[in-house]
C-alpha positions as CSV (number, residue, x, y, z in Angstrom):
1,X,85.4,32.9,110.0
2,X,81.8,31.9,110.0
3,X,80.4,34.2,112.7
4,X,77.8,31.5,114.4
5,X,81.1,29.1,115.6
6,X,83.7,30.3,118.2
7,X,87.1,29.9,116.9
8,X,88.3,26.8,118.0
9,X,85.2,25.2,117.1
10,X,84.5,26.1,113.6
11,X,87.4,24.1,112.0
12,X,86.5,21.2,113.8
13,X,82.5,21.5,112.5
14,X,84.3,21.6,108.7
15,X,86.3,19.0,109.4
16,X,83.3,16.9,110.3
17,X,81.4,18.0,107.7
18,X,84.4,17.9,105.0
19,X,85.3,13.9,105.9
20,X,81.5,13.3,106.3
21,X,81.7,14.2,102.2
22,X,85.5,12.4,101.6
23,X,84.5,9.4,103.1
24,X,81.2,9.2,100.9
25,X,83.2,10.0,97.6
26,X,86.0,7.5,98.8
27,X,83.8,4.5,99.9
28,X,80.3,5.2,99.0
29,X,80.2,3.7,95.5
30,X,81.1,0.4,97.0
31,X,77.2,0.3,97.7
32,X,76.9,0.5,93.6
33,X,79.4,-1.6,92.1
34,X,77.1,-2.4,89.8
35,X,78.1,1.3,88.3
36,X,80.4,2.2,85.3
37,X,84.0,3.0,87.1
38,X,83.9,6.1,85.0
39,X,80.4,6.8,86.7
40,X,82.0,6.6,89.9
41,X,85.1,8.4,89.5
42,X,82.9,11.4,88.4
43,X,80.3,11.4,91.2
44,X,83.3,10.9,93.5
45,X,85.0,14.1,92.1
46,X,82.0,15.8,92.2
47,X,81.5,15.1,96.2
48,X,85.1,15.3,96.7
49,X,85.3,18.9,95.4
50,X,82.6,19.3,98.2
51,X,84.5,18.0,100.7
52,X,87.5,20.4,99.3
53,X,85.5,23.5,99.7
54,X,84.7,22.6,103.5
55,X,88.4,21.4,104.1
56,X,90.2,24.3,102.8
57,X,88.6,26.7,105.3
58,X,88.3,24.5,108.3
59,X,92.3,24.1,108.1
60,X,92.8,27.9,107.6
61,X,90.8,29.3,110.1
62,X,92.0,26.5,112.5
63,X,95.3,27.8,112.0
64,X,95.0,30.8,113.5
65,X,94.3,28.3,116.7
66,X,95.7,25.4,116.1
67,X,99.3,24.2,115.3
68,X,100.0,22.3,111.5
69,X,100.2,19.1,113.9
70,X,97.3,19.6,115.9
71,X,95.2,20.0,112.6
72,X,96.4,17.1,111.0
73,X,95.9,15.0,114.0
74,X,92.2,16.0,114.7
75,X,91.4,15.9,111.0
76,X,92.7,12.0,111.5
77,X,90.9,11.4,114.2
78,X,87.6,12.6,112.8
79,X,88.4,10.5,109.3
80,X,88.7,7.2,111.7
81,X,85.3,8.5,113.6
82,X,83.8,9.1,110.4
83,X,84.9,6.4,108.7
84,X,83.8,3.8,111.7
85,X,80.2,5.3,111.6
86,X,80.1,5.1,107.9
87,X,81.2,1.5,107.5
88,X,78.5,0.9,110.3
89,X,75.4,2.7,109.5
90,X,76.2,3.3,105.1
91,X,77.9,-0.4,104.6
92,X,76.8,-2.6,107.2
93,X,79.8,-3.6,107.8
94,X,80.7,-4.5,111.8
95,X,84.3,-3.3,113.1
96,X,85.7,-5.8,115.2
97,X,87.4,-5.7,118.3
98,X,91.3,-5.3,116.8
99,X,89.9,-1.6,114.2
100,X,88.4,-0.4,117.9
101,X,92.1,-1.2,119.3
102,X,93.7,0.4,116.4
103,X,91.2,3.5,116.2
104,X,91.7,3.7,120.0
105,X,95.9,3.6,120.0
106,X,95.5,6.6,117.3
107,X,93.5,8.7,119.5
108,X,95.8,8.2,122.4
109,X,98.8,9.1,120.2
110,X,96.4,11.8,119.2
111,X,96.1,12.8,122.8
112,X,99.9,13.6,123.4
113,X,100.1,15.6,120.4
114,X,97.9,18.0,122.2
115,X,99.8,17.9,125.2
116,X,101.8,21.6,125.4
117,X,103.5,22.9,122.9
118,X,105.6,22.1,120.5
C-alpha cells in the first residue's frame, strides 16, 4: 500500500488514475482517425497496459476495505466521471441532458450499494 494514501483512499486515486489511461486507450484515437487501425490498436495496448498496472493494485489494496461490489461499483462510477470529462474537454463532444440522467440513476444505484453490508 503506497504509504502517502490512507487506506480507503488509495484505491480510489488508482482507480482515477487507471480509467484516466482506459478511457484514453479506449476513445482517444477517435481524435486520429486518420491513423492506421493497426497504429491504434498498438498505442491503445500500450496505454492500456498502463492503465492495467494502476488497476491491478487499486482493486487489491481496496480489498482489504472494500467489498468485490463496492469496488466494482466505484470503479463504474469513476469510468462514467471520467468518461464525461473526457468526451467534454478531449472530444468536444456536449453530453446532453438524458447521459446526465443516465450517469445520475447509476450513481444513485451506486449509492445503495454502499448502504450496510452485504
Amino acid at each position: 500500500m503506497p504509504a502517502i494514501l490512507s487506506q480507503p483512499l488509495a484505491p480510489i486515486v488508482l482507480l482515477v488514475a487507471s480509467n484516466v489511461f482506459m478511457t484514453f486507450a479506449w476513445y482517444g484515437h477517435l481524435k486520429h482517425k486518420s491513423a492506421p487501425l493497426w497504429a491504434a490498436i498498438l498505442v491503445s495496448w500500450g496505454i492500456a497496459l498502463v492503465e492495467y498496472c494502476l488497476a491491478v493494485p487499486a482493486n487489491r489494496y481496496g480489498s482489504a476495505v472494500y467489498s468485490v461490489a463496492q469496488l466494482k461499483t466505484m470503479q463504474e462510477v469513476i469510468t462514467l466521471g471520467v468518461f464525461a470529462a473526457f468526451s467534454i474537454l478531449y472530444l468536444r463532444e456536449p453530453l446532453g441532458w438524458n447521459y446526465l440522467v443516465g450517469f445520475t440513476l447509476i450513481a444513485a444505484g451506486a449509492f445503495f450499494i454502499f448502504q450496510g453490508k452485504a
